[in-house]
C-alpha positions in Angstrom: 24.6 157.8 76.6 24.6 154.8 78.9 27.5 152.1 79.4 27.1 148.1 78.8 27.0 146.7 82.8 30.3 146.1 84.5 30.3 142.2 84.5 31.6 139.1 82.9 29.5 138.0 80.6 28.1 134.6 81.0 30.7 133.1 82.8 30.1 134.0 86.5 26.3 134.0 86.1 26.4 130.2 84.5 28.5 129.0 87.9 26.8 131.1 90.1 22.9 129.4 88.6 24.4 126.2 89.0 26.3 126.8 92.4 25.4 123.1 93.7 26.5 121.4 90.8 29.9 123.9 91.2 30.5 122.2 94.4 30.0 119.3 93.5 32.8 119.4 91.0 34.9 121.3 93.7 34.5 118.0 95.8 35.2 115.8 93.2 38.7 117.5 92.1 38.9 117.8 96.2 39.1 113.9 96.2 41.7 113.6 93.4 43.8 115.7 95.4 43.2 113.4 98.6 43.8 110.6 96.4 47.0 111.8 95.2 48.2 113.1 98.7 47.8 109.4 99.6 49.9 108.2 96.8 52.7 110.2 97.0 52.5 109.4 101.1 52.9 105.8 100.3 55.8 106.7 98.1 57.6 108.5 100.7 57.3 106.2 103.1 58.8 103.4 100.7 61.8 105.4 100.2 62.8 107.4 103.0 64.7 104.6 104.9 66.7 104.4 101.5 70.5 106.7 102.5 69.9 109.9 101.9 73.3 111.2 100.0 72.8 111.7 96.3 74.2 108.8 94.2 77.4 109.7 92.7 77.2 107.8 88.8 80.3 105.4 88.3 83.0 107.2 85.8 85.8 106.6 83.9 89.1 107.3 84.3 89.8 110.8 83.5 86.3 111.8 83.8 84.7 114.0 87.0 82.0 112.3 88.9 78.6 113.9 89.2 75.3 113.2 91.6 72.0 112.7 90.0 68.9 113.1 91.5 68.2 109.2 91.6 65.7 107.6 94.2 67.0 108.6 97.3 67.1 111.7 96.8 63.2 112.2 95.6 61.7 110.7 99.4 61.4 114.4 100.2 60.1 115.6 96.8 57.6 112.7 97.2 56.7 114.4 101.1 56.5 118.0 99.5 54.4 117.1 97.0 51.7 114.8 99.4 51.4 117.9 101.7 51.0 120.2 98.8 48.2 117.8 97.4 46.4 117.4 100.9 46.2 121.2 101.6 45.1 121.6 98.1 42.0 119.5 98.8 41.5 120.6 102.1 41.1 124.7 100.0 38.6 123.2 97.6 36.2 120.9 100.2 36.4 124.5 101.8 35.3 126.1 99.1 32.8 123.5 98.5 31.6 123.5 102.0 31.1 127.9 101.6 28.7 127.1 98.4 26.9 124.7 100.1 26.0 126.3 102.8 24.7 129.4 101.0 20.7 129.0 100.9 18.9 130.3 97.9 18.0 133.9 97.6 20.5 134.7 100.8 22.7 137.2 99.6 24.6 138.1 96.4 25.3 134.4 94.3 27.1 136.9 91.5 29.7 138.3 93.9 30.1 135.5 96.0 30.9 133.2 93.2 33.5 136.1 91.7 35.0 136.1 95.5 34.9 132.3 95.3 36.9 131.7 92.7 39.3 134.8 93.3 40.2 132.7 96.8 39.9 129.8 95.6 42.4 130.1 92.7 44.5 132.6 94.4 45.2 130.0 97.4 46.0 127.2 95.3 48.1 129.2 92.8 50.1 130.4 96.1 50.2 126.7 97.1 51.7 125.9 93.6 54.1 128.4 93.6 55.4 127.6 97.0 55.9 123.8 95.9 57.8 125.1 93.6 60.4 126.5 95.5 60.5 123.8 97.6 61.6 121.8 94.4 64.5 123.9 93.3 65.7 124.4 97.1 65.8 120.7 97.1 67.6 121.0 93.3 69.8 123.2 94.0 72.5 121.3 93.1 71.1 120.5 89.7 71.4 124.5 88.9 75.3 124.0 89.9 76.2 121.0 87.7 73.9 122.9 85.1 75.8 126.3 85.0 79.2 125.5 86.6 79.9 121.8 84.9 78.0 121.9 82.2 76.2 119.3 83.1 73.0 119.5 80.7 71.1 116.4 81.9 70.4 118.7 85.4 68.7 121.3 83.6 65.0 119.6 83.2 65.1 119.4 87.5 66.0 123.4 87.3 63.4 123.7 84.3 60.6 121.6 86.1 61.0 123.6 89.9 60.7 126.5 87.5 57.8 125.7 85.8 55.7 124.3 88.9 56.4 127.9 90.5 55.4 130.2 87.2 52.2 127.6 86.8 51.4 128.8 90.0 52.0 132.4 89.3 49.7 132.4 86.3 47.1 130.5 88.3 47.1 133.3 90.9 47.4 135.4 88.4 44.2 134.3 86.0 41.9 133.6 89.0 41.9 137.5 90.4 41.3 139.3 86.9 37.4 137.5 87.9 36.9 140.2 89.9 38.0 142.9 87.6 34.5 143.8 86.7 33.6 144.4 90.1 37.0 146.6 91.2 35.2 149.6 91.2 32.0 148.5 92.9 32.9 145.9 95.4 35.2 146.9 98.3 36.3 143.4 99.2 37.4 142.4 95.6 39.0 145.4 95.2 41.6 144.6 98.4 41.6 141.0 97.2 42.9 142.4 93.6 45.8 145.1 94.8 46.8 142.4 97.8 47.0 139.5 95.1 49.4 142.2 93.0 51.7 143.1 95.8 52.1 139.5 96.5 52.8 138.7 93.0 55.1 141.3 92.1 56.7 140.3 95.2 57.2 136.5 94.3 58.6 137.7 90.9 61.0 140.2 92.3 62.1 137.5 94.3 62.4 134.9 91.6 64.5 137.4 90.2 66.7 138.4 92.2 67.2 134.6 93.3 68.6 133.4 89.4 70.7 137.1 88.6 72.6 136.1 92.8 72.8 132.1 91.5 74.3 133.4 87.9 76.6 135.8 89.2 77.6 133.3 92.3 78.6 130.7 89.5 80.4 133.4 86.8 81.8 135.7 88.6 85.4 133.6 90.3 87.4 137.3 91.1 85.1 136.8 94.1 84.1 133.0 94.9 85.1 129.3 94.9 82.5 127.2 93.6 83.9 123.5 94.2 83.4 121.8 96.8 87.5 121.1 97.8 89.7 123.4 95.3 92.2 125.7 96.5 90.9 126.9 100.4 94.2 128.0 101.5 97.9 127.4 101.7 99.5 124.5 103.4 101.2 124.8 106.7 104.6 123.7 105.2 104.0 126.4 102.1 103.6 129.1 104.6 106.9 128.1 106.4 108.6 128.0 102.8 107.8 131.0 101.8 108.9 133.2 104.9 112.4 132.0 103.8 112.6 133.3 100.3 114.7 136.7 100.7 115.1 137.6 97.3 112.1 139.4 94.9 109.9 137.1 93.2 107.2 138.2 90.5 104.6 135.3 89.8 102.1 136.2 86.2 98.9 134.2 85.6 98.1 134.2 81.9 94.9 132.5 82.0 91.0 133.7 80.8 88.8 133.8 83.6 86.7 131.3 81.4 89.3 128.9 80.9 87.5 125.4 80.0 90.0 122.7 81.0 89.2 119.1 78.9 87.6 117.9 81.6 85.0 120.3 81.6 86.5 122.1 84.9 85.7 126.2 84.8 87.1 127.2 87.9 91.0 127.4 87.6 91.4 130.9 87.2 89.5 131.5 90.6 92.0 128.8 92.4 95.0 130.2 90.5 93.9 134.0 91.4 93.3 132.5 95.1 96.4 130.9 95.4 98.6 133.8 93.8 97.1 136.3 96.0 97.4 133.7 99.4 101.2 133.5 98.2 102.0 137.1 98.3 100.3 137.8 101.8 103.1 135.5 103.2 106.1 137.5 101.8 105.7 141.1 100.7 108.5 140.4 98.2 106.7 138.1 96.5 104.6 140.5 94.0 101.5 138.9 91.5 100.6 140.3 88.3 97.6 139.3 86.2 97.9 139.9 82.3 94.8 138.7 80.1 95.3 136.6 77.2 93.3 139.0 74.6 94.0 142.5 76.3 97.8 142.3 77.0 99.4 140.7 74.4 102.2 142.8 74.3 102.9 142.8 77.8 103.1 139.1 77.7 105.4 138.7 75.0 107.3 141.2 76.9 107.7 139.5 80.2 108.4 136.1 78.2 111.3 137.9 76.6 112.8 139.2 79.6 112.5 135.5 81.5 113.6 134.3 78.8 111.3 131.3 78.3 112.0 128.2 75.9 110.4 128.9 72.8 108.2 125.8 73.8 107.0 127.3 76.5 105.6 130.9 74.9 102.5 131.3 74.1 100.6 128.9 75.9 98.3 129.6 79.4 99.5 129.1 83.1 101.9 130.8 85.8 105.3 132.8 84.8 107.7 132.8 88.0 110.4 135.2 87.6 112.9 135.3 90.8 115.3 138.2 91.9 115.9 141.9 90.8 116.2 140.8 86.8 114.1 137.8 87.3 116.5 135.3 86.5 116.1 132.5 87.1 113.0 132.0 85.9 110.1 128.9 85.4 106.8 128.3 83.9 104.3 126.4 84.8 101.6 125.0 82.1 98.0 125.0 82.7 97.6 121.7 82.1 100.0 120.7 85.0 97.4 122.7 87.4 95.1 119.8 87.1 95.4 116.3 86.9 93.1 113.3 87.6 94.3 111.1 90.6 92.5 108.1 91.6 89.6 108.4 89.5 88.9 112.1 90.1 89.9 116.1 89.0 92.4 117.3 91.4 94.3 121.0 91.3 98.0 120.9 91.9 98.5 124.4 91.7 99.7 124.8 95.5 102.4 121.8 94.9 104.0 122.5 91.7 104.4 126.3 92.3 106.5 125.6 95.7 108.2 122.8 93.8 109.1 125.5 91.5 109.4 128.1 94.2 111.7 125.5 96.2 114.1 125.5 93.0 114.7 128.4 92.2 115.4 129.6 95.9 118.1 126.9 95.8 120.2 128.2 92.6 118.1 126.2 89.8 120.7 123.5 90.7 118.8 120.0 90.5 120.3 117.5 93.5 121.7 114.1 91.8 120.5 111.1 92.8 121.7 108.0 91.7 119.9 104.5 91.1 121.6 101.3 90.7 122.0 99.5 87.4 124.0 96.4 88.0 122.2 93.8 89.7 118.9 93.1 88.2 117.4 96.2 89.5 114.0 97.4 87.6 114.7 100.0 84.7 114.7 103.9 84.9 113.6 104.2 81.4 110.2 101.5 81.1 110.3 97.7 80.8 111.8 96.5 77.5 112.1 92.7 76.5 115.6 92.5 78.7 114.4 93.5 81.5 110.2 93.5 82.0 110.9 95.8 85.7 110.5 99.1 85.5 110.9 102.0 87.9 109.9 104.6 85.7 106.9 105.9 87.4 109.1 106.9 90.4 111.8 108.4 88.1 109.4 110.6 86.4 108.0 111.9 90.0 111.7 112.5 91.2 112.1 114.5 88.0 108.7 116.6 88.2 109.9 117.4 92.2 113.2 118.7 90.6 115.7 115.9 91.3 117.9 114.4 88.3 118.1 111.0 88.5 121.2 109.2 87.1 121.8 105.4 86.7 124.8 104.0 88.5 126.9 100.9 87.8 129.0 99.3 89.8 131.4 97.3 88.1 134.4 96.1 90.1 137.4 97.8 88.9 135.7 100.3 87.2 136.0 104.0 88.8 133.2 105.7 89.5 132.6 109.5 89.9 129.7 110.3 92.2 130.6 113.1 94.3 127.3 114.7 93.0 125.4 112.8 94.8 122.9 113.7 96.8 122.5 110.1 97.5 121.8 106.7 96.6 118.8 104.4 95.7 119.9 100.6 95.8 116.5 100.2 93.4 115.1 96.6 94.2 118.1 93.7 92.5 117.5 90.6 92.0 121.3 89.8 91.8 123.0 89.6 95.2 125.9 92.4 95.6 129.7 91.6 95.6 132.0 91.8 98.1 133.8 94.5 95.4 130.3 96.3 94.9 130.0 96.4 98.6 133.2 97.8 99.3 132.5 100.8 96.7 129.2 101.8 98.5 131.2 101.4 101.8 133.7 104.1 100.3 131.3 106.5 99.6 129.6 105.7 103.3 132.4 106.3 104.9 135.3 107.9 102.3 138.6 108.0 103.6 139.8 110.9 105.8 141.9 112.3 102.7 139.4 113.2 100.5 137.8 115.6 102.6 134.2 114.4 101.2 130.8 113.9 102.8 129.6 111.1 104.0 127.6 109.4 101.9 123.7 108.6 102.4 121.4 105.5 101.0 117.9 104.1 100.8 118.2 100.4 100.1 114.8 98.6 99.3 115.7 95.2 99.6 112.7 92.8 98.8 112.5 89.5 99.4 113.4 87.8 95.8 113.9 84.0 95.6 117.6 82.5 95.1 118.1 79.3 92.9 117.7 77.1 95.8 114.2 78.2 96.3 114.7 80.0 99.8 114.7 84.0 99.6 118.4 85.0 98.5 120.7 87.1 100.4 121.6 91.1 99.4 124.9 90.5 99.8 124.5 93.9 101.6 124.8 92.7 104.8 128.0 93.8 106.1 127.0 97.6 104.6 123.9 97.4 106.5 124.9 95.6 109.7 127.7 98.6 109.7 125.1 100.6 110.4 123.1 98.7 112.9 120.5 97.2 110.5 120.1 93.2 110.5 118.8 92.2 107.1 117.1 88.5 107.3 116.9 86.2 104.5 113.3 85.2 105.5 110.3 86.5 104.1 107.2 87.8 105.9 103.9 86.6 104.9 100.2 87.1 106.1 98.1 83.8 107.4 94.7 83.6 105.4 91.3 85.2 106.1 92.6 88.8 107.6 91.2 90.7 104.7 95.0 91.3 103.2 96.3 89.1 100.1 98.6 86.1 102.0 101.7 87.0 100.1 101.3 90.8 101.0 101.5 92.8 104.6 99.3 95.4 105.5 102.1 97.9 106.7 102.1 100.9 109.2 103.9 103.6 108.5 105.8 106.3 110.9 102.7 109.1 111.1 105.5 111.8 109.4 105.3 109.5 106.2 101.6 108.0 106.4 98.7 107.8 108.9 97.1 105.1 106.9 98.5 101.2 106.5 99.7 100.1 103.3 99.9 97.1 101.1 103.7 95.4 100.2 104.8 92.6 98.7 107.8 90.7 98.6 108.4 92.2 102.0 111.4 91.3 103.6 111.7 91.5 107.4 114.4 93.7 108.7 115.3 94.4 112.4 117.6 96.7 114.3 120.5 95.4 115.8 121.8 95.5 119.4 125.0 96.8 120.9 125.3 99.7 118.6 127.9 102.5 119.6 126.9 106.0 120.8 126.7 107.3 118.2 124.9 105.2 115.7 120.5 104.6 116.1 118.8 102.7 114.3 114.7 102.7 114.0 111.5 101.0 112.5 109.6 103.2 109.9 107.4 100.5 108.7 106.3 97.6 110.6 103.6 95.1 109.7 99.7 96.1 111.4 99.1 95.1 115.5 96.1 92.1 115.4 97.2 90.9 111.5 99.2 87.8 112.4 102.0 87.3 109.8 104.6 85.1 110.1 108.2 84.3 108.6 109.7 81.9 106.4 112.8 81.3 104.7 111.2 79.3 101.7 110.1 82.1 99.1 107.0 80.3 97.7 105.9 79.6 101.5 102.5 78.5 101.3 99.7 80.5 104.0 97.0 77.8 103.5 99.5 74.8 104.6 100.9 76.7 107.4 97.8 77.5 108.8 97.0 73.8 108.5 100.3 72.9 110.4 99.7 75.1 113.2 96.5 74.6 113.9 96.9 70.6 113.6 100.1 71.2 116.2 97.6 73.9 118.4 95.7 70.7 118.9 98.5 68.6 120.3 99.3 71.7 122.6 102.8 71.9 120.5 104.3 75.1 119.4 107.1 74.2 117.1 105.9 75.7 113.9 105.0 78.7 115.9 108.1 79.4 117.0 110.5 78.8 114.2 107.8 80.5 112.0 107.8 83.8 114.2 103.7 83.6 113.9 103.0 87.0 115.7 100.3 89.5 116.0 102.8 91.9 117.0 104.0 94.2 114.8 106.8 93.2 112.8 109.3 95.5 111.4 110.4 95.9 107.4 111.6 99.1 107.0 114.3 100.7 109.3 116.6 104.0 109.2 120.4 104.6 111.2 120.5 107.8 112.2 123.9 109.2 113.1 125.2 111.2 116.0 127.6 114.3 114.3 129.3 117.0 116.8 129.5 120.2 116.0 131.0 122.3 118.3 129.0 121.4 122.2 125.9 120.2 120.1 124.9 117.1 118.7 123.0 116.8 115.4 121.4 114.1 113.6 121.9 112.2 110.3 120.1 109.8 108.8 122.2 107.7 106.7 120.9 104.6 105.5 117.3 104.2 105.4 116.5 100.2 104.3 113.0 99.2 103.4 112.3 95.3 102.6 110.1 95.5 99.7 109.8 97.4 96.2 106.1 98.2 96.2 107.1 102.1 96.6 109.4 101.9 92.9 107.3 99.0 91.4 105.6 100.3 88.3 103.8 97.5 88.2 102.3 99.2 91.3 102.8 102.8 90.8 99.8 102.2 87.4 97.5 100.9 89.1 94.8 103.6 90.5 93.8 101.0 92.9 96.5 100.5 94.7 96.5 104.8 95.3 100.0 105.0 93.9 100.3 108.7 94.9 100.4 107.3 98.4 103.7 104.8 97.9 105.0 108.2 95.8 104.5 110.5 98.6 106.3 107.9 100.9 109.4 108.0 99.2 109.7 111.1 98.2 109.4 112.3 102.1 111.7 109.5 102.7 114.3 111.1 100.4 114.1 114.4 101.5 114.7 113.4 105.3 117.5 111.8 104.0 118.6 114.9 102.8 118.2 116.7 105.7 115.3 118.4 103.9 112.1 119.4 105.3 109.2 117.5 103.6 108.9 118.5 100.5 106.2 120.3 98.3 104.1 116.8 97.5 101.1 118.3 99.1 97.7 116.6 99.8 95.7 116.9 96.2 92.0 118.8 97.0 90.0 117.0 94.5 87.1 118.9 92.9 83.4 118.5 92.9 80.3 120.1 92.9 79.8 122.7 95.8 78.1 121.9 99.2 77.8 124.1 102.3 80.1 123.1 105.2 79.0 121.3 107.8 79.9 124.3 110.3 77.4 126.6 107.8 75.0 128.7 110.2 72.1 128.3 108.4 70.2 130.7 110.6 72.4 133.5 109.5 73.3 132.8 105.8 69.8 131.2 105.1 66.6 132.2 107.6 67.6 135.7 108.9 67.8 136.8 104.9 65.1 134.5 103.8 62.9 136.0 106.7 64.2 139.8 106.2 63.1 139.5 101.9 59.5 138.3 103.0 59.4 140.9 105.5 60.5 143.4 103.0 58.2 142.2 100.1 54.9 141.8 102.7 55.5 145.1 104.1 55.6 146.5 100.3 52.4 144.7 99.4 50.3 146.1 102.6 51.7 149.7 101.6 50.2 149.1 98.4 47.0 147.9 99.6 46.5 150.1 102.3 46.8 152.9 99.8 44.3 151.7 97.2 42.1 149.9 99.0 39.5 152.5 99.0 
């Protein structure tokens, strides 16, 4: 009984008749690809001068910016895809060149054709598949927004480097079942086929094992971080605190490892478990437990009994701090408090409010008093209301997240006032100049008689400049309080001449580097100077002074106009005359605004310092006019005072750390990419190529 003949039928014979014509058509689809190479060339050279970051979309407040993969971004994509269309037609003018070049009757047109297109196909397919990884190399930040933000818009770049590589696959795949036929009877064919399989099975199990490492990389947070600036590490000023604590402290995270914040964030219950576990390496009696919301329900509710929580505070997600042998006292910190948006964009404040919280409760739970004047015109602790349109409420609310109580304080001469709570004073902005009665109350608690046995008192006075009813700027009327401590407060204000790049009726301002490295905007600022002659043990020193090479000058009238002075001087600069220069005080200098009188206190053979009175002429750090504004980076005039109050209280600086905002992840700069890319890039195609040749070399006969 015989068997039908081992060949295709029709198929190869039909090409292998016509084998001019076949390369004919090789050339032709040869030139396309030329044609195409040369297009996308052209395109790549139009774009590549274009910057080469991603374009990060304009949001809205409260939403997380993301990159798309916009024009800049696609110059290379545009190069990968010219050389993958040039080497494509240099394969088939090959091939065409091979069939050409074969003279009729001159060896076997059947098998060559089958070999033909087994190469033929087999090399382009591998072409295609490696373009293909090119692309989602290039997209790899599309599979990140995809699986880690949700992003879905990302997922036809991940979808489309997917399907150029499988398209290539099957092509590799379809072209070497030609020679199928011809496995048993042709040597050559038959090491073309098992190769072709070891390489294949190796590009899968690559493909593989690529997307289950991306997945788990992206789910699994016990293990990794995948933003691009969430929690990397404790602070050096968290570290310090927590060496301190010397009593037992239990911290809980009741969170889900999937938590979805409304933001769309998925990573806060790797930074949380980060951070817990950073905290107790610093103190080992600092201990971290971590109870899931579906699996220990009981547990939880037992713990929230025994720290005894408010009612309003059960049952939701976040951090339990329990503190001492019973836990008591004890604090809770909401999930929601973790994150917040700052300036346009997602930042975790897990690191800051768990020392805020930490800070307390070390200290007794007791909140420190400080007090804000009510009586002269001063803006209102509470929001503005028809009365009285100022409003300091922004700053209030800070104080009271950082674990300060903030009281109002009236001084009405006659009155009595109790304030030996106070940590200290905030003379908030007035618009009313103080009385001589007022003044002598403050004095009082400054300096309180001998008698009472009390501690000197300690104030912050932002003084702006405010106009008086004769049109000049007005005087405080706390100028004997503050030249008593070796602070001259001016009744001029300081404005900045036109065409600097700063608003004329605001100073750029330098801070002391302790409060902030980067100048500042104020308004209303009122110059204020250190005076000479000051005893031993009184100093007094600038914290804020206007920026070296801005020239600004001074000016009694309140409404002082830059554009006229400027006129004026340069009409007087012209008759080589320098009067408005000099009773304006135009400078280029700095010029201060913001002093502090530290005091010299014995105790015992040592000397140690107090700062007493801290005086800053403007209210752009309280102004909530100010303090809304995202602009204006209102966390920055925060920060300011809130270090400025804890020096004040002999404090370190507290727990207001740096915000790490969150976005999508990118390698450091510092990556070695020879080590965590090539060497195990290099050892998987080693591994997969040496697989392949076993296979070959044991089948190839």
């Amino acid at each position: 009984m015989s068997t039908p003949a081992d060949d295709t039928p029709g198929f190869i014979e039909r090409i292998a008749a016509f084998r001019d014509k076949f390369a004919y058509v090789l050339i032709a689809v040869g030139v396309l690809q030329v044609a195409l190479a040369g297009y996308l060339g052209l395109q790549w050279n139009s774009t590549r001068d274009l910057p080469a970051e991603p374009k990060v979309e304009e949001v809205k407040p409260g939403e997380t910016p993301t990159q798309s993969l916009t024009a800049p971004q696609t110059s290379g994509d545009y190069l990968s895809g010219a050389i993958w269309a040039g080497l494509c037609g240099i394969v088939l003018f090959a091939g065409a060149a091979w069939t050409l070049s074969r003279k009729p009757g001159e060896g076997d047109p059947v098998h060559e054709t089958r070999v033909t297109l087994m190469l033929l196909g087999g090399i382009l397919g591998l072409l295609t598949s490696l373009l293909g990884f090119v692309f989602a190399w290039r997209w790899q930040k599309s599979v990140l927004l995809w699986i880690n933000q949700g992003e879905t818009g990302e997922a036809k770049w991940v979808l489309a480097a997917l399907s150029v590589f499988f398209a290539g696959l099957v092509l590799l795949f379809v072209s070497v079942q030609f020679g199928r036929p011809a496995e048993r009877t042709s040597v050559v064919i038959r090491r073309l086929l098992h190769g072709t399989n070891a390489t294949l099975s190796g590009l899968l199990l690559m493909l593989v094992l690529v997307i289950v490492n991306v997945v788990l990389f992206l789910k699994l947070p016990d293990s990794v971080v995948t933003t691009a600036a969430a929690f990397k590490g404790l602070s050096p000023q968290s570290r310090e605190f927590l060496k301190t604590i010397q009593q037992p402290v239990t911290l809980y995270l009741v969170l889900p490892e999937n938590f979805l914040d409304e933001e769309g964030y998925t990573g806060l219950y790797a930074d949380c478990r980060s951070l817990l576990l950073s905290v107790e390496e610093q103190n080992p009696l600092v201990k971290v437990r971590f109870l899931s919301p579906s699996n220990d329900i009981d547990e939880i509710r037992r713990v929230q009994e025994k720290l005894d929580l408010p009612k309003d505070q059960r049952g939701g997600f976040g951090i339990m701090i329990g503190m001492g042998e019973n836990e008591i006292p004890s604090a809770f910190i909401s999930a929601n408090e973790l994150l917040t948006i700052s300036e346009k964009r997602l930042v975790f404040q897990g690191e800051a409010r768990l020392m805020t919280e930490l800070n307390f409760l070390n200290s007794g739970a007791r909140r420190p008093v400080i007090y804000f004047t009510q009586s002269n015109g001063e803006p209102s602790l509470t929001g503005p209301s028809e009365a009285n349109p100022r409003s300091c409420a922004e700053i209030v609310r800070d104080l009271t997240e950082r674990k300060f109580e903030v009281k109002p304080l009236f001084l009405d001469p006659g009155k009595r006032i109790d304030i030996t709570d106070a940590a200290l004073i905030v003379i908030a902005a007035p618009r009313v100049p103080f009385s001589p009665k007022q003044v002598e109350m403050l004095l009082q608690y400054m300096q309180p008689p001998e008698q009472l046995k009390a501690i000197p008192g300690r104030i912050i006075a932002l003084l702006p400049a405010t106009e008086g009813v004769d049109g000049k700027v007005a005087p405080t009327g706390l100028e004997p309080l503050c030249n008593g401590f070796g602070i001259n407060v001016e009744n001029r204000r300081i404005f900045t001449l036109p065409d600097q790049g700063v608003p004329a009726v605001a100073v750029l301002g330098t801070l002391d580097p302790s409060f902030d490295e980067k100048p500042m905007l104020f308004g209303n600022v009122r110059f204020v100077a250190p005076l000479q002659g000051l005893p031993p043990t009184l100093r007094s020193g600038a914290i804020m002074y206007t920026t070296p090479r801005i020239v600004v000058y001074q000016d009694a009238l309140f409404a002082s106009n830059p554009k006229d002075v400027e006129r004026q001087l340069l009409k007087e600069r012209a008759e080589a005359s320098v009067k408005t220069e000099q009773e304006k005080m135009v400078t280029a200098a700095p010029v201060s605004f913001g002093l502090v009188a530290v005091e010299l206190v014995k105790k015992g053979e040592q000397s140690e310092q107090r700062m007493r009175l801290a005086v800053i002429g403007s209210d752009s750090l309280i102004d909530d006019a100010i303090l809304k504004q995202p602009s204006t980076q209102p966390e920055r005039y925060k920060r300011v005072l809130a270090r400025l109050i804890d020096r004040m209280r002999d404090r370190p600086d507290g727990f207001k750390i740096e915000p790490r905002a969150l976005g999508t992840f990118s390698l450091p700069q510092e990556t070695n990419d020879f080590g965590m890319i090539w060497l195990p890039l290099f050892l998987l195609l080693l591994t997969v190529s040496g697989l392949g040749f076993g296979v070959w070399y044991a089948r190839r006969r």
